[in-house]
MARKOLPA-816220 format. One record per residue (C-alpha): x, y, z; residue in three letters. Coordinates in nm, 2 decimals, decimal comma. Each point is the difference from the previous one (the first is absolute). Last residue first. Example, Ala and Ser with C-alpha at 12.3 -4.5 7.8 and 13.67 -1.06 7.14 Angstrom:
BEGIN
        x        y        z   res
     1,37    -0,11     0,71   SER
    -0,14    -0,34     0,07   ALA
END
This chain:
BEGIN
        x        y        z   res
     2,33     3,48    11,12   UNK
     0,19    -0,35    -0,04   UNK
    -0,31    -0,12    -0,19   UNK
     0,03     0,30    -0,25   UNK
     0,40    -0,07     0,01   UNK
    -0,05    -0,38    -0,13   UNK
    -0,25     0,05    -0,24   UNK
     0,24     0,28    -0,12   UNK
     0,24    -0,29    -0,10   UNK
    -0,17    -0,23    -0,10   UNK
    -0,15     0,19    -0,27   UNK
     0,30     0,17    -0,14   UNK
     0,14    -0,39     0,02   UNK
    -0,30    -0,11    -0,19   UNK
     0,01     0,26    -0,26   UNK
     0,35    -0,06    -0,07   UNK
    -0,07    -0,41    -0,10   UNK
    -0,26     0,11    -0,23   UNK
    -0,37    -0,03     0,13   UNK
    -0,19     0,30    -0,06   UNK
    -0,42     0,04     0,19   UNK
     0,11     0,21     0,28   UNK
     0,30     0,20    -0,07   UNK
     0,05     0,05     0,40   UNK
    -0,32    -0,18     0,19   UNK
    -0,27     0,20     0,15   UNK
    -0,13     0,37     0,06   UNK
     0,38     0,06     0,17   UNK
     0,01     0,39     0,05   UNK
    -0,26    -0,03     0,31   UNK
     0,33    -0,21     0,17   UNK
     0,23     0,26    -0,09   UNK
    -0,22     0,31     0,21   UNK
    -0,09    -0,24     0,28   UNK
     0,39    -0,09     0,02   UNK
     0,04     0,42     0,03   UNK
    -0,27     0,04     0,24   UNK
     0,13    -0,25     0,22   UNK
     0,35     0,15     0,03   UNK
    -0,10     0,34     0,03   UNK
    -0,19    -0,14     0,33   UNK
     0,27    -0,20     0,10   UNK
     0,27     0,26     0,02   UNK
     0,32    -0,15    -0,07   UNK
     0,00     0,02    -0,42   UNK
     0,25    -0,15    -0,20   UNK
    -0,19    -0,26    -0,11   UNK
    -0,34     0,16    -0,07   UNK
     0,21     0,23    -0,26   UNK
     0,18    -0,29    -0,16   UNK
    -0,38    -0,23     0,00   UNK
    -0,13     0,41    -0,17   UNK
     0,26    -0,03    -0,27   UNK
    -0,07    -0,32    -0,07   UNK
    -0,31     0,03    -0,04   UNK
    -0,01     0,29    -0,17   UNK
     0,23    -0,13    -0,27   UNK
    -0,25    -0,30    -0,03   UNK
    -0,26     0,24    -0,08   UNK
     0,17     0,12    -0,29   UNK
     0,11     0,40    -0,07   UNK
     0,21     0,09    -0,27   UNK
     0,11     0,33    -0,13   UNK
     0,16     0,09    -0,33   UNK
     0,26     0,26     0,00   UNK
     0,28    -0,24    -0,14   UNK
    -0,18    -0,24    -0,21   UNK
    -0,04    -0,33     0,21   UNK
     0,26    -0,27    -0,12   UNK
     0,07    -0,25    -0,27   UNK
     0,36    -0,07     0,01   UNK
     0,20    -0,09    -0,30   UNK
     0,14     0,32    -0,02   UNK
    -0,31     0,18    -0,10   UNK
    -0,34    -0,13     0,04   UNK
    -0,26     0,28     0,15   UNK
    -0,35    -0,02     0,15   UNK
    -0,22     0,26     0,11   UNK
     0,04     0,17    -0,36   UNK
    -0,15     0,39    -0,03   UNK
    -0,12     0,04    -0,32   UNK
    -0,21     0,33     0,10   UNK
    -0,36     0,05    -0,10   UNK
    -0,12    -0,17     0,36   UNK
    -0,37    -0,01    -0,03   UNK
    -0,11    -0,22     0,26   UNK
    -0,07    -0,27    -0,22   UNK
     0,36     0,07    -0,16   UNK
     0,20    -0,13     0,34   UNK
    -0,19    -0,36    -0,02   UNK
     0,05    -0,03    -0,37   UNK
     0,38     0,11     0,08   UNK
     0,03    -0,24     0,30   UNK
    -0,10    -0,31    -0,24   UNK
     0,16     0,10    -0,26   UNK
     0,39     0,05     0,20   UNK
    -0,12    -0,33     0,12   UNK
    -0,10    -0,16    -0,39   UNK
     0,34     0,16    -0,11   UNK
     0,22    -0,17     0,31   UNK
    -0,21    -0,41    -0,08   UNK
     0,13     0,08    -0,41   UNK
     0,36     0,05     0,09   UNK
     0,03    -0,29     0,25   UNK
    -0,21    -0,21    -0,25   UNK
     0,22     0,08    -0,24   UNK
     0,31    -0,06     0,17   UNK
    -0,13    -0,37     0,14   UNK
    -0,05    -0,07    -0,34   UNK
     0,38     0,07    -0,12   UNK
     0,10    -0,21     0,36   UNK
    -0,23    -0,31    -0,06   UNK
    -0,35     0,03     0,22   UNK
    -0,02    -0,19     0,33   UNK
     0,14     0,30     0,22   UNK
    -0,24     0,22    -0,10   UNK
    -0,08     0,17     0,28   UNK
     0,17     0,00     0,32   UNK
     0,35    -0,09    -0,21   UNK
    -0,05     0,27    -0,27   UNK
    -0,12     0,26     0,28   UNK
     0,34    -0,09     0,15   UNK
     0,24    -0,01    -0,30   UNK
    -0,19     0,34    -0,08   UNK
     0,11     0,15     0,31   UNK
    -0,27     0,17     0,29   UNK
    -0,08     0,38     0,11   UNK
    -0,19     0,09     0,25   UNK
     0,23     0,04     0,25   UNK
    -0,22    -0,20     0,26   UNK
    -0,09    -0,28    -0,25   UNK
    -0,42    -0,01     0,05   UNK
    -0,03     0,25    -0,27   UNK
     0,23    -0,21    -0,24   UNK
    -0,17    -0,33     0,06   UNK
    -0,35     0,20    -0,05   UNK
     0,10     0,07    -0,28   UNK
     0,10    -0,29    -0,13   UNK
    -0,29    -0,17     0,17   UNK
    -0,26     0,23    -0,27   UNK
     0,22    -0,14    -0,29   UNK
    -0,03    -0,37     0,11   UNK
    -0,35     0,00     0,01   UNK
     0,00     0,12    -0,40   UNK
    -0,17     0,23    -0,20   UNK
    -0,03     0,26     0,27   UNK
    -0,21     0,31    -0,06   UNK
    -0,33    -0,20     0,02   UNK
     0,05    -0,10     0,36   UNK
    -0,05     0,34     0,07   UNK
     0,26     0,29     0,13   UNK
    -0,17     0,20     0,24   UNK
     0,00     0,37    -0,01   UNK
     0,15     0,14     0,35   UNK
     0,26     0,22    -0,21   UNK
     0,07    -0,36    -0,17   UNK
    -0,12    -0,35     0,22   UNK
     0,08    -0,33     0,04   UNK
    -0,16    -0,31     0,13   UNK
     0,11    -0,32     0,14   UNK
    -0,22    -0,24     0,22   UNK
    -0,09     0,03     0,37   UNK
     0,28     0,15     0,08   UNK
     0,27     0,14    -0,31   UNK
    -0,14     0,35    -0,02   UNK
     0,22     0,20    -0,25   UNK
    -0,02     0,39    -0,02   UNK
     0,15     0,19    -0,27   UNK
     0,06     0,37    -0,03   UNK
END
């Protein structure tokens, strides 16, 4: 259902319909979500989001902003979703419990998934050959630097970090 390509820049995409730059009204909306699909459960606290994101606004502003950033995703992927005529009201996103988390029934691919994935595969294989095509197979996933082109503090780390296992392979 939603595909998230975080090499080379950041992009997103509905039933393989991509979601345009238009859709977000904010940078920081479009990392949110990309924040979540990058957390391996897929789901992630307010108090975290809040502290990622908006950490420099007061604590009633904060709330808005939190409140206003999940409406423009849950948008976003429903613009995306409708150009390929979806009638149904299907949400990709949900906020219950504090948590903001993948709708149960919703699946997620991102290239960074798959390149981890495939690094784990590669890893526990013995036989060189598999072993080769497998790192071959990660390294053509990586078409440049993770969340090329954002800056904050968590963006850097993410960025770092699979800079480090794309040399490594």
């Amino acid at each position: 259902d939603i595909k998230m390509n975080i090499f080379g820049g950041v992009e997103f995409f509905v039933k393989n319909e991509p979601v345009t730059e238009g859709q977000w009204k904010r940078k920081k909306r479009k990392l949110i979500l990309c924040c979540l699909l990058l957390n391996h459960g897929n789901s992630l606290s307010k108090d975290r989001i809040i502290d990622l994101f908006f950490r420099e606004s007061s604590i009633e502003n904060s709330d808005n902003l939190f409140h206003q950033a999940i409406s423009n995703i849950r948008s976003a992927l429903k613009s995306a979703s409708t150009t390929v005529r979806e009638i149904s009201e299907k949400q990709y996103i949900v906020y219950e419990g504090k948590q903001l988390k993948i709708a149960p029934g919703i699946s997620v691919f991102s290239d960074a998934a798959e390149f981890e994935r495939l690094l784990e595969k590669a890893s526990a294989e013995e036989e060189t050959t598999v072993k080769t095509d497998l790192l071959k197979a990660a390294i053509n996933l990586y078409k440049g630097e993770a969340l090329e082109g954002y800056y904050e503090p968590w963006c850097e780390q993410v960025r770092s970090e699979f800079r480090a296992k794309y040399i490594k392979a």
